[in-house]
C-alpha positions in Angstrom: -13.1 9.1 -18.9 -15.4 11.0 -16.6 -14.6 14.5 -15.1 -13.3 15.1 -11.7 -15.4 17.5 -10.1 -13.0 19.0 -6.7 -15.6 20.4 -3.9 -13.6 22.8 -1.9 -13.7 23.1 2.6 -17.5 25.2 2.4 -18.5 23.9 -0.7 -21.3 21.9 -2.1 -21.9 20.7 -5.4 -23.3 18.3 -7.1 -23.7 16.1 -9.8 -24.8 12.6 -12.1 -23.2 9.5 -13.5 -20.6 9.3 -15.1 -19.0 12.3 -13.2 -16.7 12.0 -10.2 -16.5 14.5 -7.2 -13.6 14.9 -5.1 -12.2 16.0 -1.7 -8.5 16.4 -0.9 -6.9 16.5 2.3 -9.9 16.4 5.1 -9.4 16.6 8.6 -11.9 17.5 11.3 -14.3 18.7 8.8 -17.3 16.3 7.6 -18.0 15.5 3.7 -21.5 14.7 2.9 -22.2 12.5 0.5 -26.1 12.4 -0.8 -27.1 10.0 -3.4 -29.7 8.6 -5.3 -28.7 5.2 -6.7 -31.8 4.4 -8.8 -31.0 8.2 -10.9 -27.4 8.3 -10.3 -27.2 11.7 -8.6 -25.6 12.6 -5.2 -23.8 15.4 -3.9 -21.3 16.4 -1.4 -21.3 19.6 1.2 -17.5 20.2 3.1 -19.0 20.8 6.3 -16.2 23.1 8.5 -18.3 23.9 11.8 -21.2 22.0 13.9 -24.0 24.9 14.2 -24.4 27.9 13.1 -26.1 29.6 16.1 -25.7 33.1 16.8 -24.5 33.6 13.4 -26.2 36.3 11.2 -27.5 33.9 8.5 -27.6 36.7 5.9 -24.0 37.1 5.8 -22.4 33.5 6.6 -21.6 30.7 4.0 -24.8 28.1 4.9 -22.6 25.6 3.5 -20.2 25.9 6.9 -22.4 24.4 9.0 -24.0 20.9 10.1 -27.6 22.4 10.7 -27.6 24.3 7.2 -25.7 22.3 4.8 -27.4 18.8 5.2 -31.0 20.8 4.2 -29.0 22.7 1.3 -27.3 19.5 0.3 -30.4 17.5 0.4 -32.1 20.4 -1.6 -29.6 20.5 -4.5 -29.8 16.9 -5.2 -33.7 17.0 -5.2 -33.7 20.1 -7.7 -30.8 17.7 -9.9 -33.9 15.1 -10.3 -32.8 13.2 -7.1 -36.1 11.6 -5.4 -36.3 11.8 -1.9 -37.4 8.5 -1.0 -34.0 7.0 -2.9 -31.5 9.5 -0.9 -28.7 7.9 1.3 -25.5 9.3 3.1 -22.4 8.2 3.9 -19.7 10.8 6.0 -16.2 11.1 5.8 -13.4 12.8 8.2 -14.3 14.5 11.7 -10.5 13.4 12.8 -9.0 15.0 15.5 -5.7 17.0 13.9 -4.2 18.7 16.6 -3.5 17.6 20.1 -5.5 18.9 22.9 -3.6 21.4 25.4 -4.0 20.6 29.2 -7.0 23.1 29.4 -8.4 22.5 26.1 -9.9 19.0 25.0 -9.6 19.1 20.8 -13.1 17.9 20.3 -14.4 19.4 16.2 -13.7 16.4 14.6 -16.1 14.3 16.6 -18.3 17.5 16.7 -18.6 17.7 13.4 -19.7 14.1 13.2 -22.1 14.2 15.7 -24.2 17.1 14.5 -24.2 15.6 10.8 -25.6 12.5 11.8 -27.9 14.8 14.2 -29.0 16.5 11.3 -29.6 13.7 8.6 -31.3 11.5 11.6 -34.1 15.1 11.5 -34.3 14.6 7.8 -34.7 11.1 7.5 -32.0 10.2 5.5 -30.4 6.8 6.5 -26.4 6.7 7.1 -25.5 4.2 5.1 -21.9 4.1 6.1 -18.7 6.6 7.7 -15.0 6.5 7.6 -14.8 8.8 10.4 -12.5 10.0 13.7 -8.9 9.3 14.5 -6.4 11.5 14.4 -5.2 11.3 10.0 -6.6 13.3 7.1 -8.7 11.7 4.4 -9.1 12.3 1.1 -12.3 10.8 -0.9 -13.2 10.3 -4.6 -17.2 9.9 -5.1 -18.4 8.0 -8.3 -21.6 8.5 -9.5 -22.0 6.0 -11.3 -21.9 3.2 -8.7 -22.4 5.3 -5.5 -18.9 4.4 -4.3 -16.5 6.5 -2.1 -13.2 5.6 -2.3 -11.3 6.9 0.7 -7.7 7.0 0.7 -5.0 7.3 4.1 -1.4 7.8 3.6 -0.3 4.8 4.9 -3.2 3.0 4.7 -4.5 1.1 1.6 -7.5 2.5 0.0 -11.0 2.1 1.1 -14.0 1.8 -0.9 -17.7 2.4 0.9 
């Protein structure tokens, strides 16, 4: 039975066939998923906030933000003995939780999504699929082995991408 591996909101990790990596309860954050197919290695970043600009880099999680974790994300599963030309993503969540006030229009979820897709466009890594937007939390299992993401709704029945 493989292991479970839980990546936690500004986390990344990573890891290889037969191991599984898991998010619980996403909402307007993005999950990254990187993977190589043809080594079996991928990796996912729980991306809380668009950009970090303005933020003093030498004292802020890189892992929070759009513009810094797809590079980190895309670096750890090159020094696991990913190859760059295999890499693919697929993102999950940017849903809008909370109802916008009359002076305030909710917008992070689709944010979120935005700047990831911003991001992997610079790096030249294809989206191969999203489960994203709306206004209900995810949750994800990613299997190394196959490169599928299961996404599961309450309420819904599961999803496999």
């Amino acid at each position: 039975m493989p292991s479970v591996i839980p990546v936690g909101m500004s986390q990344l990790k990573t890891a290889k066939s037969p191991e599984l990596l898991a998010v619980y309860g996403i909402g307007s954050c993005i999950i990254l998923s990187i993977y190589d197919a043809a080594r079996q290695i991928g990796g996912l970043a729980h991306i809380m906030l668009p950009d970090s600009a303005g933020m003093d880099m030498s004292s802020i999680n890189p892992v929070k933000f759009a513009d810094t974790a797809v590079p980190a994300l895309i670096e750890a599963v090159l020094d696991e003995g990913a190859l760059r030309m295999g890499l693919e993503a697929k993102i999950f969540g940017g849903s809008e939780m909370f109802p916008p006030t009359e002076d305030f229009t909710n917008t992070i979820g689709r944010d979120n999504t935005k700047a990831v897709k911003a991001v992997l466009k610079k790096h030249n890594i294809p989206l191969k699929s999203e489960d994203t937007g709306g206004t209900h939390g995810r949750s994800i299992e990613f299997d190394l082995s196959s490169g599928k993401v299961k996404v599961f709704i309450v309420g819904e029945e599961m999803r496999e991408l």
